[in-house]
N, C-alpha and C positions, 0 to 999 in steps of 0.2 A: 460127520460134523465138520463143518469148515473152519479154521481156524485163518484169526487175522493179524499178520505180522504188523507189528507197530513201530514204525520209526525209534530209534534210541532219543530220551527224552520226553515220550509225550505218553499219556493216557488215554482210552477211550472210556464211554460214557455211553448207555444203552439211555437213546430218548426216543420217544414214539415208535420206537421199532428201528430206527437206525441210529447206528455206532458215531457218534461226534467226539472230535479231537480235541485236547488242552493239553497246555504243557506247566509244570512249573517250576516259575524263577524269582527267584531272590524268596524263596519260604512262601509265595502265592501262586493260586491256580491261576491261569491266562486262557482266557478262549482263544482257539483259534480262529478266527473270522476273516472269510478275503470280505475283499474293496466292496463297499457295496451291501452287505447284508451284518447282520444282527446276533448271528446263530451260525455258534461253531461251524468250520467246515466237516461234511462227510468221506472227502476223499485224503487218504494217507497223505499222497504226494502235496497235495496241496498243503496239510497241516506241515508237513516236514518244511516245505521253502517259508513259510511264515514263521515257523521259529526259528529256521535258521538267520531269518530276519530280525525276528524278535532279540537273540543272544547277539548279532552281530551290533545292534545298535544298546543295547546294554554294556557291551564292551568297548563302545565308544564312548558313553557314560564314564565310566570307569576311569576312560584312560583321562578326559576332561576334568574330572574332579582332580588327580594325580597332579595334574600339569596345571591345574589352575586356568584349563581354560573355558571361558562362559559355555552355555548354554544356546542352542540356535533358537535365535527369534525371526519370524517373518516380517519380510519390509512389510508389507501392506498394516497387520495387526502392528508391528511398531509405528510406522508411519502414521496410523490414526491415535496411539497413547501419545505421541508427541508434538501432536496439533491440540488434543486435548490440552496437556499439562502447558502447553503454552498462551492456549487460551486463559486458561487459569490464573497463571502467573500475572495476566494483565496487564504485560510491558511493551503488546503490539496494538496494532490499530485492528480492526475486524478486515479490513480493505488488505492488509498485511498477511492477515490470516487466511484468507479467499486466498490469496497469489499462491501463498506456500499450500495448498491444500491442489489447486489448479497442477501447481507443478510437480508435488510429489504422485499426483495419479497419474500424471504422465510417464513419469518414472517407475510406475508399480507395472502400466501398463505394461513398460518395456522389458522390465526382468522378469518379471511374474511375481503376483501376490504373494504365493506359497515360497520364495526362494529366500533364503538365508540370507539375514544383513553380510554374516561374515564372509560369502563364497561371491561378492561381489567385489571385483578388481580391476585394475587400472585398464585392462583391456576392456572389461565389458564398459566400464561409463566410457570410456573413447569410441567404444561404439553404440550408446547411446547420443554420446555430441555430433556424430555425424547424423543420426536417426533424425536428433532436432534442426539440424541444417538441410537434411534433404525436404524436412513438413515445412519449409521456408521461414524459421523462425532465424533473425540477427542474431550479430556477438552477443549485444546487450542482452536481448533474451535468454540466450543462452547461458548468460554467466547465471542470470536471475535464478535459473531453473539450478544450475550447480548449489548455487549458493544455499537454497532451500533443502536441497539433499546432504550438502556437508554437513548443515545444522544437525540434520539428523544423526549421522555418525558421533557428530562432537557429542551429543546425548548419550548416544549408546554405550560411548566409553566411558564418560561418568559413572553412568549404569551400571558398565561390567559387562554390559551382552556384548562386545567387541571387545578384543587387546588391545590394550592405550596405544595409541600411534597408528590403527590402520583406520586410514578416510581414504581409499582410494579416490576420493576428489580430487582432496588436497595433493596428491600427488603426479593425477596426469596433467598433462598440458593442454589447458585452457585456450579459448580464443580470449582475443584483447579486445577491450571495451572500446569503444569508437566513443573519441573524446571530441566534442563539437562542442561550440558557445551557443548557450542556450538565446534564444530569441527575447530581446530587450527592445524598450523605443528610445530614441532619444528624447530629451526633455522635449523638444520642441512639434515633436509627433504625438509625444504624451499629452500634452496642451490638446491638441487637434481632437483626439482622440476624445479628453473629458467633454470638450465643447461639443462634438458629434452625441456625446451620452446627454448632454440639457438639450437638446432638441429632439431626442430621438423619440417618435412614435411608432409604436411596432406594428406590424405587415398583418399581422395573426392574434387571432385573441389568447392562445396561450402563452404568450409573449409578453403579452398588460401589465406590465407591472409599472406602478407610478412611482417605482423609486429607482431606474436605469442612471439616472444620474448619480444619484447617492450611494447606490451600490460600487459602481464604477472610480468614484471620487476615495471613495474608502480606502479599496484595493490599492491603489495607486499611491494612496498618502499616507498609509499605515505600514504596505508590507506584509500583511498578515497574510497566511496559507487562505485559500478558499474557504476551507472547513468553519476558520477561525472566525473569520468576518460572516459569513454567513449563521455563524452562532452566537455572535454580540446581541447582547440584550441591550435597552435602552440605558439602564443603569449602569453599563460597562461605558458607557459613553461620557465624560462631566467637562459638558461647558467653563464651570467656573473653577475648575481645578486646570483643565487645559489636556486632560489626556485620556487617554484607552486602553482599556484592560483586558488582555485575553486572558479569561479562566474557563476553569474547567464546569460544566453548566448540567444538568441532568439532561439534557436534548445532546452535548456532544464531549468528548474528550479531548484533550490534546495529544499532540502527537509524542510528546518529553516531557520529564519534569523542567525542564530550562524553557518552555514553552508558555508557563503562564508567567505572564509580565505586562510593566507599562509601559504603553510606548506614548508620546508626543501627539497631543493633538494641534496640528500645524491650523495657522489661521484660516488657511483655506479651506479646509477641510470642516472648520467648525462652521465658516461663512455659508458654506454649502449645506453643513447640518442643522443648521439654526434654524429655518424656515419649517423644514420637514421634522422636527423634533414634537413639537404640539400635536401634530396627530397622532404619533403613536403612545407619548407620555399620556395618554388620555384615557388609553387603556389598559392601566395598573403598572405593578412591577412586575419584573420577568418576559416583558414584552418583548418577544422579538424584536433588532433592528429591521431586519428585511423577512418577513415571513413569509410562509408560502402561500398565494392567493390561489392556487388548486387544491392543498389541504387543507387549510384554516389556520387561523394563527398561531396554533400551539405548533404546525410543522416547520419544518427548515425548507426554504428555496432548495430546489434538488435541477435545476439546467440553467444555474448562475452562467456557465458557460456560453449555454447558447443565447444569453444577453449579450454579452462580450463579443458573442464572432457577426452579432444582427448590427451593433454599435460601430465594430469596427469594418463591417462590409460599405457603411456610409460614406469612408473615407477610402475606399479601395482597396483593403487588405482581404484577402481569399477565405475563404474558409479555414478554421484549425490554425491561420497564421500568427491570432493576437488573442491568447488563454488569460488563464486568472493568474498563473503561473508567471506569465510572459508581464506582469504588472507587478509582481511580486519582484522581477530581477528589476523592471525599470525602477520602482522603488529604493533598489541597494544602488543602481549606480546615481540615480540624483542625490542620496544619501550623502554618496560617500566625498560628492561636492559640497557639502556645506559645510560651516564654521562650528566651533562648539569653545562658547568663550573666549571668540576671535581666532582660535588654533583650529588647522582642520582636523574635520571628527576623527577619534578613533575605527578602526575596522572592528575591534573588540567590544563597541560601541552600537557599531550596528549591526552587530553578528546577535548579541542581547537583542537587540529590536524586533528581530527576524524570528527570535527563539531558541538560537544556535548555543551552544555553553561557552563556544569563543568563536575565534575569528578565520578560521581553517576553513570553512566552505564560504564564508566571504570572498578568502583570497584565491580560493581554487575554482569554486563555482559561481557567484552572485554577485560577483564584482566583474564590473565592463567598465570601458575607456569611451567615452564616446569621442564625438567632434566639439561639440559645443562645450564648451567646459567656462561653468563660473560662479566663483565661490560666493557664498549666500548664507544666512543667519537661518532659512527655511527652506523644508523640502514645498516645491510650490510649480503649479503648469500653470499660467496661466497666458491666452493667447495673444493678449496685449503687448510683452513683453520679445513676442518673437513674428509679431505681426508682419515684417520686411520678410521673411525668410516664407513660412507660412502663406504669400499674401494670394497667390493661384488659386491653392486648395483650400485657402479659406472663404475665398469668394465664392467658389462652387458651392461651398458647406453652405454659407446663410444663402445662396439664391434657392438654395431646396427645404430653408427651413418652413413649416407651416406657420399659417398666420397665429400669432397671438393671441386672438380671440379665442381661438378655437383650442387650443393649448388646454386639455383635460388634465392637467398638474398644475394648478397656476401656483405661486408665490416663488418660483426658482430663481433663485439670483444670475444675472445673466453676464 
């Protein structure tokens, strides 16, 4: 009769005719199963290094409960509970949420799913920042991509699944943000620019849209993020009160609570809205300002943009050179030249305009100096006023304007 020595530790078990291995720990029986299957192993050797596996990581248990310290969790499964609970939370934009989901897989990619938030340290993310430098991503990028993973550590400690204090983010050495002044017009480019938007006819039919001026005029005289403007309903608009309301709409969100506010509706801008208001107040409340004439009019304009780069190519700017963005900053700096009760405006004043809660990214980012400078009761382009300086490139502009008759927008104030 053969007899079968059994490792110290483990039992066997007669199933279908052959001997299978368990051991038990902590008062329960444990199969022993390699990588891969279902069903105890058959071979001694093999049960014996699985449980020698099994007790080794039990008494890592142990020693963690003792010491108080967490439990390993995997980046990848934490990384998806913490885009979750964030989504939840409801205090990003979806746009916000895509980058950080973009960046922490890039990140899973590089440590591996299965590896432990805690066994990740200042060497390894230094050589994931070089990983991201070699795939040719910038500083910028790159801070973006840290910044989305620190988030994650800062949760974890919360949590407990890390020791308060380790973010090896926060501790290695970062590349510096490449600080550059964002692209602004001057007032009198601005002028150029709207007047290029009331003639403009587009090249392509998904391009047609009969409000390139009004769209354009908005941006410019409001300030508002693209989002915002392109989600003004008719009733956010009031001729007879004089101003514009960004709030929060069931088609879009805001990006802040400091976000929904009134801002000033400047004469010009009403001059310009006046005309094209009757057509769309015609069709009820909740009317989109600028709807989308490829969805219908329940959707939002989704390539505002590429109005802005067809509008500003008429006047010589390149592609990508003149955004919704780039009318958002020429907004802060004619702003920040006008009066407010004869005194010049506050920055705090149009830091509120913007949607800002004060005046910090006025003074650091949205605020520009230009050349022209002169102080005015209203933010206002208008090309009359800078007709001498303008007078080459304005000449060019009306010799290519089309004829009036043919103008499929008529009543635009010119």
């Amino acid at each position: 009769m053969t007899r079968h020595r059994i490792p110290p530790g483990l039992f066997a078990r007669d199933q279908g005719g052959q001997r299978r291995y368990y051991a038990r720990l902590n008062g329960r029986r444990v199969a022993l199963c390699p990588p891969g299957s279902t069903r105890a192993t058959t071979d001694p050797e093999v049960a014996a290094a699985l449980y020698g596996h099994l007790v080794a990581e039990d008494q890592k248990r142990t020693l963690r409960g003792i010491h108080g310290v967490p439990e390993p969790v995997a980046l990848a499964n934490y990384c998806t509970e913490h885009l979750r609970k964030k989504a939840t939370a409801g205090k990003v934009s979806d746009q916000h949420l895509e980058a950080d989901e973009r960046h922490l897989t890039r990140a899973t990619e590089f440590f591996g799913a299965d590896r432990a938030l805690a066994t990740i340290d200042v060497p390894a993310v230094t050589g994931w920042i070089a990983a991201l430098r070699d795939r040719g991503y910038g500083a910028d990028t790159v801070l973006h991509h840290l910044h989305s993973l620190s988030n994650v550590y800062k949760r974890a400690q919360r949590e407990g699944y890390v020791p308060l204090g380790h973010n090896p983010v926060s501790a290695c050495e970062k590349p510096s943000g490449v600080r550059r002044e964002r692209r602004w017009l001057e007032v009198p480019d601005a002028a150029l620019l709207l007047e290029a938007a009331r003639t403009y006819r587009p090249q392509c039919a998904w391009l047609a849209v009969p409000y390139a001026h009004e769209l354009v005029a908005t941006l410019l005289l409001t300030g508002g993020r693209p989002a915002e403007v392109l989600g003004l309903e008719v009733d956010d608009v009031s001729l007879e009160r004089e101003t514009v309301t960004f709030r929060p709409t069931a088609r879009r969100r805001l990006k802040t609570l400091t976000s929904h506010r009134t801002v000033p509706l400047w004469p010009q801008l009403a001059e310009i809205l006046r005309p094209y208001f009757p057509r769309r107040e015609q069709l009820g409340p909740g009317t989109l300002l600028f709807p989308s004439y490829r969805t219908g009019q329940e959707g939002m304009l989704q390539h505002a943009h590429r109005i802005i780069a067809a509008v500003a190519a008429r006047i010589g700017y390149a592609t990508g050179e003149v955004t919704c963005y780039t009318l958002r900053h020429t907004y802060t700096a004619a702003r920040l030249q006008t009066l407010d009760n004869g005194a010049p405006v506050s920055p705090f004043s149009v830091g509120r305009e913007l949607g800002h809660g004060g005046d910090a990214l006025v003074r650091k980012v949205y605020g520009h100096l230009g050349t022209v400078r002169h102080r005015s009761p209203a933010v206002e382009y208008r090309v009359e006023q800078h007709a001498a300086k303008l007078r080459d490139k304005l000449a060019a502009l009306r010799a290519a304007e089309p004829d009036s008759e043919n103008d499929p927008v008529p009543g635009r104030p010119r």
